[in-house]
VMD Tcl script that draws the C-alpha trace (Angstrom):
set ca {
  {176.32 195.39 57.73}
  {178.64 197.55 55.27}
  {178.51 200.83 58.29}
  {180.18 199.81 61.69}
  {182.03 201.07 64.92}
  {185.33 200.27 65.84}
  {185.97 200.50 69.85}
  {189.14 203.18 69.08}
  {187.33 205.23 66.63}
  {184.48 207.41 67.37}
  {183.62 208.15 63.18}
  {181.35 205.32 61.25}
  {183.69 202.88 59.57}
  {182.86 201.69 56.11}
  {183.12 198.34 54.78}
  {181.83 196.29 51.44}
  {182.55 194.28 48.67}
  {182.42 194.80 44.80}
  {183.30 192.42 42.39}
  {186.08 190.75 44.47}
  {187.58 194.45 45.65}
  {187.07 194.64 49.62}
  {186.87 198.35 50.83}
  {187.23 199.08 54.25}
  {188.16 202.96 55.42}
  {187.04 205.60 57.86}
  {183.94 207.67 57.32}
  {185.43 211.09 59.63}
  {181.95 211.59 60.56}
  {180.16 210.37 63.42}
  {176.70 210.97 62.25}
  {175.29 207.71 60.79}
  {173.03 209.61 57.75}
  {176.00 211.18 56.41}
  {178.06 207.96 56.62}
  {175.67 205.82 54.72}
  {175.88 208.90 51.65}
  {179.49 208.37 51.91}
  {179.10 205.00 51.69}
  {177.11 205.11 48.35}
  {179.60 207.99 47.04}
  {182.12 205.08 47.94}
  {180.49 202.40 46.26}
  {179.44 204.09 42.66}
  {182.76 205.58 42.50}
  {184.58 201.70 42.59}
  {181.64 200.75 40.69}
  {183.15 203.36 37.74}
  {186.63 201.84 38.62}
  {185.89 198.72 38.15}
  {183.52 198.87 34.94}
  {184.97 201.89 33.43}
  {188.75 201.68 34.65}
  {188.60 205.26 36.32}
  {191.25 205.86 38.80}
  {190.58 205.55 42.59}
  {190.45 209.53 43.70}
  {193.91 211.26 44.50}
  {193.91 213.88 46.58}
  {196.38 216.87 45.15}
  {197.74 217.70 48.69}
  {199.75 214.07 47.96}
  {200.24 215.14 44.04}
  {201.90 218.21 45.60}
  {203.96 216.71 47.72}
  {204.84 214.01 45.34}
  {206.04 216.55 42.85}
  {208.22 218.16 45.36}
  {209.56 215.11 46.21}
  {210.91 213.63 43.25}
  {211.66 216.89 41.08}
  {215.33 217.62 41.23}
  {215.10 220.89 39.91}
  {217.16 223.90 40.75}
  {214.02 225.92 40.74}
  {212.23 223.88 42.92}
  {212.00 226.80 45.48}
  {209.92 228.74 42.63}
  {208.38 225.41 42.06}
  {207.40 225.44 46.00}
  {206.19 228.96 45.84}
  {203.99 228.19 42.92}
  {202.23 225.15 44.13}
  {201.37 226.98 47.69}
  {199.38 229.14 45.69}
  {197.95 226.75 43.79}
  {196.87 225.21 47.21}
  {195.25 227.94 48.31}
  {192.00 226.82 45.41}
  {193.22 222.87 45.26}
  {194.20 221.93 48.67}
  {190.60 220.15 49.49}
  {190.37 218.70 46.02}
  {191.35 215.48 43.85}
  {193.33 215.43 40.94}
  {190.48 214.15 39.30}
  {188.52 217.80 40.06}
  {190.79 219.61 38.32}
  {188.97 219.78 35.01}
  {189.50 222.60 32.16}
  {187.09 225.39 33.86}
  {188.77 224.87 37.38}
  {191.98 225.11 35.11}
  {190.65 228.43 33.01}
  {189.64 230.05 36.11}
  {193.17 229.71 37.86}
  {194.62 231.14 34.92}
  {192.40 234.24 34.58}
  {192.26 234.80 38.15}
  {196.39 234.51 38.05}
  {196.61 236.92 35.39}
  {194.60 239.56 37.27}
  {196.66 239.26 39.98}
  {199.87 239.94 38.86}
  {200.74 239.31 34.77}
  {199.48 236.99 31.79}
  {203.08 235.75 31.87}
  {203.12 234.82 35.36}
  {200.12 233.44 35.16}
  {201.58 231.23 31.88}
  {204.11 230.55 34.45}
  {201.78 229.05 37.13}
  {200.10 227.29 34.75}
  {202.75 225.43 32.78}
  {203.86 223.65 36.30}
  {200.27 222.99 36.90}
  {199.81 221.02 33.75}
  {203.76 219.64 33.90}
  {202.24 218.11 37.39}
  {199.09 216.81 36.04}
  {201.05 214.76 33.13}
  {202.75 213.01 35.59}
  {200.19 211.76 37.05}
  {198.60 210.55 34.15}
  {201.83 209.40 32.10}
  {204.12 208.58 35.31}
  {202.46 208.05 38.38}
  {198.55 206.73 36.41}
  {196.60 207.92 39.28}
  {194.75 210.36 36.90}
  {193.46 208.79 33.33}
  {193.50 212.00 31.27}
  {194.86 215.52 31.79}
  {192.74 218.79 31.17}
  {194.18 221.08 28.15}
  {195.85 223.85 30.07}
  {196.07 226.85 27.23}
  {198.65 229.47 27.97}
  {198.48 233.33 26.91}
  {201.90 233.21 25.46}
  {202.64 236.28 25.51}
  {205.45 237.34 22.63}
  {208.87 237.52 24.46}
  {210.16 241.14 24.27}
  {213.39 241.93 22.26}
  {216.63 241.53 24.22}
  {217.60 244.61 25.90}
  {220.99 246.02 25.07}
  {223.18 249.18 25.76}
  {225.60 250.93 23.75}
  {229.07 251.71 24.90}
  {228.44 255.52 26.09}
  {224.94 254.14 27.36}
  {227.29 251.63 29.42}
  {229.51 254.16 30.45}
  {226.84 256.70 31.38}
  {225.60 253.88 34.01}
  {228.65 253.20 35.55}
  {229.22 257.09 36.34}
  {225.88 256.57 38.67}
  {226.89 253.24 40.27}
  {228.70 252.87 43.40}
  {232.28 252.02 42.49}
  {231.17 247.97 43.47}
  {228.72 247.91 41.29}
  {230.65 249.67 38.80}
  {233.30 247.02 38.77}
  {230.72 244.03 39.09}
  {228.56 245.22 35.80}
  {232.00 245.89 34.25}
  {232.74 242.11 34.66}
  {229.26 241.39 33.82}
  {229.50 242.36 30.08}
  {233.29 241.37 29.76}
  {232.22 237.81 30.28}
  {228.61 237.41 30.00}
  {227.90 235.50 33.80}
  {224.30 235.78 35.07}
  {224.16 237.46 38.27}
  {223.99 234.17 40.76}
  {226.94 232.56 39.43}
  {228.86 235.55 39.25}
  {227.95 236.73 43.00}
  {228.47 233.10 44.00}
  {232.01 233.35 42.59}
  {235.09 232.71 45.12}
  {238.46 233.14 44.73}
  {239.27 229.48 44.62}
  {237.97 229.50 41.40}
  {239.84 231.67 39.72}
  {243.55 231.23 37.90}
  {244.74 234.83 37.58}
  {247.65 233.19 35.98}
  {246.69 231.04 33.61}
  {243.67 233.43 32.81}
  {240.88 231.17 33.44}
  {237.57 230.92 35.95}
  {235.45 227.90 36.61}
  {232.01 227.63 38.03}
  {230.36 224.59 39.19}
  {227.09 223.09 37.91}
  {224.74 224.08 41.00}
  {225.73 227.34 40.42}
  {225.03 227.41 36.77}
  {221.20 227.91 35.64}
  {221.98 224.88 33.28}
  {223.15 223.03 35.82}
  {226.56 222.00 33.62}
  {229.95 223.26 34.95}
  {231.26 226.01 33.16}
  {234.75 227.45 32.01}
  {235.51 230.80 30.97}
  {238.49 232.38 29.35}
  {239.88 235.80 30.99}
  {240.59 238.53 28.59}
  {243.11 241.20 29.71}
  {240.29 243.60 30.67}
  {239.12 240.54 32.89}
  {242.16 240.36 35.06}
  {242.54 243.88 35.24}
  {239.23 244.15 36.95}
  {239.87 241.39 39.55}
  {242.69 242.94 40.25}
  {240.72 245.82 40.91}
  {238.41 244.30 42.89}
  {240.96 241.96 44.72}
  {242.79 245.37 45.77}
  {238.95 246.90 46.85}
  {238.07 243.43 48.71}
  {241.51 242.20 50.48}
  {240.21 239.59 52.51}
  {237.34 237.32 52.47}
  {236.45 234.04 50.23}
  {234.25 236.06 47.61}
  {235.18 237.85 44.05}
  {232.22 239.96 44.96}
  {231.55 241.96 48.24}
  {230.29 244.71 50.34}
  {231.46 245.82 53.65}
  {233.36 242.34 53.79}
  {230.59 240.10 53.14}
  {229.35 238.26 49.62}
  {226.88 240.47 47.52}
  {223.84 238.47 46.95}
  {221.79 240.39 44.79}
  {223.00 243.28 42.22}
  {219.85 244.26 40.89}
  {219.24 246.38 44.25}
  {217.91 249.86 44.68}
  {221.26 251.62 44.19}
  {221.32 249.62 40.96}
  {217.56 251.19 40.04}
  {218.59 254.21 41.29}
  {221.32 254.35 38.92}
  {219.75 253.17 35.82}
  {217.22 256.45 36.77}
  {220.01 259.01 37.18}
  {221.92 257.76 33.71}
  {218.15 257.63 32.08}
  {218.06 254.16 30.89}
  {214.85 253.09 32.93}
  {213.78 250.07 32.41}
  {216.86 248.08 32.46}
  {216.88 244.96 34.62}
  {220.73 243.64 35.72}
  {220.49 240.67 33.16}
  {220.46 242.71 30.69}
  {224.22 243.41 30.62}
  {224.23 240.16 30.21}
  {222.39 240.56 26.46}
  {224.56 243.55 26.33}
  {227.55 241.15 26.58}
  {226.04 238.96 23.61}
  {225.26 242.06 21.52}
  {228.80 243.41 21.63}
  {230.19 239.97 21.31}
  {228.57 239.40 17.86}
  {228.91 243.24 16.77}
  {232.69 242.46 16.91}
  {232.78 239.04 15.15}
  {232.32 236.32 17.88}
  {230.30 233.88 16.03}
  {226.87 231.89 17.42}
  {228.89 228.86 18.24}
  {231.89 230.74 19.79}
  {229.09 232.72 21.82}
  {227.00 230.03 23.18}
  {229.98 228.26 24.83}
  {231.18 231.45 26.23}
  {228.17 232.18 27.55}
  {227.41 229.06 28.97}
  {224.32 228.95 26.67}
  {222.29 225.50 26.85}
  {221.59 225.14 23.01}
  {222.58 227.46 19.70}
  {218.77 228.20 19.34}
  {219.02 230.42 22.25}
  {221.81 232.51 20.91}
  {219.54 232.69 17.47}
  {218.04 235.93 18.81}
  {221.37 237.60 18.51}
  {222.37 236.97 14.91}
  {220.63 240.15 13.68}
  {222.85 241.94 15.08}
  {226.06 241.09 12.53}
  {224.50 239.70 9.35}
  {227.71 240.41 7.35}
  {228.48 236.59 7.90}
  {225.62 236.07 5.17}
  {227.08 238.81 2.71}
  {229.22 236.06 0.77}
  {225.62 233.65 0.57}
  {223.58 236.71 -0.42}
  {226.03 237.59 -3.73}
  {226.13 234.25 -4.62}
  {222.73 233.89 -4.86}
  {221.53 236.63 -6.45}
  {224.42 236.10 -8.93}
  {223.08 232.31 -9.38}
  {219.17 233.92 -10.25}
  {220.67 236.58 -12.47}
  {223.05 234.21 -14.27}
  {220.09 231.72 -14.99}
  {217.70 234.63 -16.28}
  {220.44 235.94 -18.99}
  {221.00 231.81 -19.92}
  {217.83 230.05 -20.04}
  {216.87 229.23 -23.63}
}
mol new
graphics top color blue
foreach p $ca { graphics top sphere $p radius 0.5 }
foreach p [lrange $ca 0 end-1] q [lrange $ca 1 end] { graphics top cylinder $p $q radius 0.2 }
display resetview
C-alpha cells in the first residue's frame, strides 16, 4: 500500500517505487482523496525525471534563500529588498513555475508600479538567480528568457562653475564644504561620508579608503590637491572633535542628498540634480582641463576605462593631431594617384 499512517503524524504519508528510486514523504493533508492525487502528481512527476531527466521540483523560497546565502555582494541589502518582492508572487511556487509569462507579467506589473528601469532592475536579479540554478546549482534544466526594457541611460549631469557656485550660496555651510570636496576629488557620497580622520595624511597630502567602503569593492588612494587640504582644514576647524571628516551637530553625516540639499538645488534653480552628480561634475571639469581617461579613471576610482568613455566628448582636442593627419593622408593620395 503506497498511502499510509505513521503513529506521530496525523497527514497521509506517501510511499512507492519507480524504476529503483524509493519515494517516501509527507502528504500535509489528512484527507485520504486528496492524498492519493498527490500521490499520482508524485509519481508522473519522477516518472518525467526519470525518462525525461527533468529536475525534482525546487521550491523558490529555498532558491531565495540560497541566493542570499552564497552572494557576497555589497548590494545584497538591495538584493534582499528585491527578492521580498519578488516573494510576494513566487513564495508558493517552484523554480520550475517560473516560465516566460509568469516572468513578462512581473516585469509589466513592476514597471507600473514604480519605473521601466526599476523594473529592468528587478528583473535582471531574477534571471541572474534563475541561471544559477540551472548552470550552478542544476536544480532547474533551462531558464526562461527574461527581456529587459533597457531603457537608454540619460547623459551625465554636469554643472558649470557659476552653476556650482550658485548652489553652494543655498547650502548650509556643511554641505557647502562637503560638495566642495565632492568635485575636488570625485568620491561618491558613501565613501566620502564614511571617511575618518585616520585616513587621512594632511601632510603628505594623501587619503585612503578601504574596499568595503568603495562601490568596487578595491581600496582606493587619492592624491590631495591644495584646494583639498584647505577644505579639511576647514572642516577640521568646523568639526573639532569626533572620528569623522564629515559631521553634523557632532555626529557622522550619513546621507547628503537630504532635503536641505533639494531645497537648495530649488533656490539656485538647478532642479533636477541628484548629489552624484557632482561627482560627473568632477569628471567633466577634470577632462575640460586636460586630465586624460586613464589619469581619470584611477582618480576616480573608476572600475574599467569604458566607464570613463562617456566623458571624452567633453575635450576632443586630444584627437586634433589624428584628425590633420588624416585628412592630410586622403588629400595627399587624391592629388597623387595616377
Amino acid at each position: 500500500m503506497s498511502l499510509y499512517r505513521r503513529a506521530n503524524s496525523p497527514y497521509w504519508w506517501i510511499r512507492f517505487q519507480l524504476d529503483g528510486r524509493e519515494v517516501r514523504a509527507s502528504s500535509g493533508t489528512e484527507d485520504r482523496e486528496q492524498a492519493e492525487e498527490l500521490e499520482r502528481h508524485a509519481r508522473d512527476s519522477v516518472w518525467r525525471q526519470v525518462k525525461f531527466g527533468e529536475k525534482p521540483p525546487y521550491s523558490w523560497s529555498d532558491a531565495r534563500k540560497r541566493w542570499l546565502h552564497e552572494t557576497r555582494k555589497r548590494t545584497k541589502a538591495k538584493d534582499e529588498a528585491i527578492l521580498s518582492w519578488l516573494d510576494q508572487h513566487l513564495k508558493r511556487r517552484t523554480v520550475q513555475d517560473i516560465t516566460r509569462p509568469v516572468v513578462e507579467h512581473l516585469r509589466a506589473l513592476k514597471a507600473e508600479e514604480t519605473s521601466k528601469s526599476t523594473a529592468d532592475r528587478y528583473m535582471a536579479l531574477l534571471r541572474a538567480l534563475l541561471r544559477k540554478c540551472v548552470n550552478d546549482w542544476q536544480v532547474l534544466a533551462s531558464a526562461p528568457k527574461v527581456s529587459m526594457y533597457r531603457q537608454r541611460a540619460p547623459e551625465a549631469r554636469w554643472l558649470t562653475e557659476p552653476e556650482f557656485e550658485r548652489l553652494c550660496e543655498k547650502l548650509p555651510e556643511h554641505l557647502a564644504l562637503a560638495a566642495r570636496f565632492a568635485v575636488i576629488t570625485g568620491l561618491r557620497m558613501r565613501s566620502m561620508t564614511a571617511l575618518t580622520w585616520d585616513r587621512v595624511d594632511m601632510k603628505n597630502r594623501r587619503l585612503w579608503i578601504p574596499g568595503e567602503q568603495m562601490k568596487t569593492g578595491i581600496p582606493h588612494g587619492i592624491p590631495l590637491s591644495r584646494k583639498a587640504i584647505r577644505l579639511l582644514r576647514k572642516l577640521k576647524k568646523l568639526n573639532p572633535e569626533g572620528a569623522w571628516v564629515f559631521q553634523w551637530n557632532g555626529k557622522p553625516i550619513d546621507d547628503c542628498n537630504t532635503h536641505a540639499f533639494q531645497e537648495a538645488v530649488k533656490a539656485a534653480n538647478l532642479a533636477p540634480l541628484r548629489w552624484h552628480d557632482l561627482r560627473h561634475t568632477f569628471a567633466s571639469w577634470a577632462v575640460q582641463n586636460g586630465v586624460t581617461l586613464p589619469e581619470l579613471m584611477q582618480l576616480g576610482g573608476w572600475k574599467s576605462y569604458s566607464m570613463v568613455q562617456k566623458y571624452a566628448h567633453l575635450a576632443p582636442e586630444h584627437l586634433a593631431a589624428a584628425a590633420e593627419k588624416a585628412s592630410g593622408g586622403w588629400h595627399k593620395n587624391r592629388h597623387t594617384r595616377k
